[in-house]
C-alpha positions in Angstrom: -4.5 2.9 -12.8 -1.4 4.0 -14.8 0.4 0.9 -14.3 -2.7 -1.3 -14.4 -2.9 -0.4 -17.6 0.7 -0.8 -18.3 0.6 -4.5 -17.5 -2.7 -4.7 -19.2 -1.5 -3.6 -22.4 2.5 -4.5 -22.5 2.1 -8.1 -20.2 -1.5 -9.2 -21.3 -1.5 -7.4 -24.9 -4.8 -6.2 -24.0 -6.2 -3.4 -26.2 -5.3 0.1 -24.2 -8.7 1.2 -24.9 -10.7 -1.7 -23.5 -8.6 -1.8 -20.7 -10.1 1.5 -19.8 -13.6 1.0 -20.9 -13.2 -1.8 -18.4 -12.1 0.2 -16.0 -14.3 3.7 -16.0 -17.6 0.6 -15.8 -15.7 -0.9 -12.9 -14.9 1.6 -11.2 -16.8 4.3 -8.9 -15.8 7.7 -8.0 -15.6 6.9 -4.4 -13.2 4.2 -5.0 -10.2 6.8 -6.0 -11.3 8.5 -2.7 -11.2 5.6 -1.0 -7.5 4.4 -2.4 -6.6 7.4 -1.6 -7.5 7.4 1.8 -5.8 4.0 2.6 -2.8 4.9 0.8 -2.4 7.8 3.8 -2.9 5.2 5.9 -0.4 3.3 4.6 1.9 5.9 4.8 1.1 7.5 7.9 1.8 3.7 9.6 5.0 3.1 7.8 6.3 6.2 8.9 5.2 5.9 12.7 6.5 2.9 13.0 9.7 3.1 11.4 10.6 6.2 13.8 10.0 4.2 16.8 12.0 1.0 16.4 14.6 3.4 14.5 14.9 5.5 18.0 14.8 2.8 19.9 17.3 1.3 17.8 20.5 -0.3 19.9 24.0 1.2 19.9 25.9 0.5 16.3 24.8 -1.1 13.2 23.8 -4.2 14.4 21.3 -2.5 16.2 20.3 -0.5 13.9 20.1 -3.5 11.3 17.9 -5.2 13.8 15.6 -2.1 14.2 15.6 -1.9 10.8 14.5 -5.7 9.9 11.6 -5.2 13.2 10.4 -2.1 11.3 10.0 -3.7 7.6 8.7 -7.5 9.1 5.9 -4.9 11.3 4.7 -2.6 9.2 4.1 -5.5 6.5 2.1 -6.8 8.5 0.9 -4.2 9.9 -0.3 -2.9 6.4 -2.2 -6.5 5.9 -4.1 -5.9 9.4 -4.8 -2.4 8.5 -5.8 -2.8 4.8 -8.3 -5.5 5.8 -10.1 -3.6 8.8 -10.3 -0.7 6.4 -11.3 -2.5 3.6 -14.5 -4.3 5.7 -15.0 -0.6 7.0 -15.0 1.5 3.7 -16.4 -1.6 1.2 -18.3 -3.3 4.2 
């Protein structure tokens, strides 16, 4: 919300006030849940994934420059797959 309202008022030159008014009529109290919730998701997926290519990373730093560029290119799209399925599941 923070930097929402950061672009909304410094990029857009929107009014900081309406920008929240906006907002609090937008927004429910299960969506901040709900972010929340996906963002330890998120997390949770990056992390578990980056630990497995990194241990099953190859000898040196090519290897570990491969296992590196497997676990970014995965758990982006990873991240997509997962924020869709629990997007349809918490918004439905």
């Amino acid at each position: 919300i923070g930097s929402a309202w950061l672009v909304a008022v410094l990029q857009l030159g929107l009014h900081g006030g309406d920008f929240l008014a906006q907002a609090s009529q937008a927004m429910q109290g299960m969506d901040l849940i709900y972010c929340c919730c996906k963002a330890v998701a998120f997390g949770t997926l990056i992390c578990l994934i980056s630990c497995f290519y990194g241990f099953n990373a190859e000898d040196g730093p090519t290897g570990v420059g491969k296992a590196t560029n497997l676990a970014v290119v995965v758990s982006a799209v990873a991240c997509v797959v997962i924020n869709y399925c629990l997007s349809e599941w918490l918004y439905g």
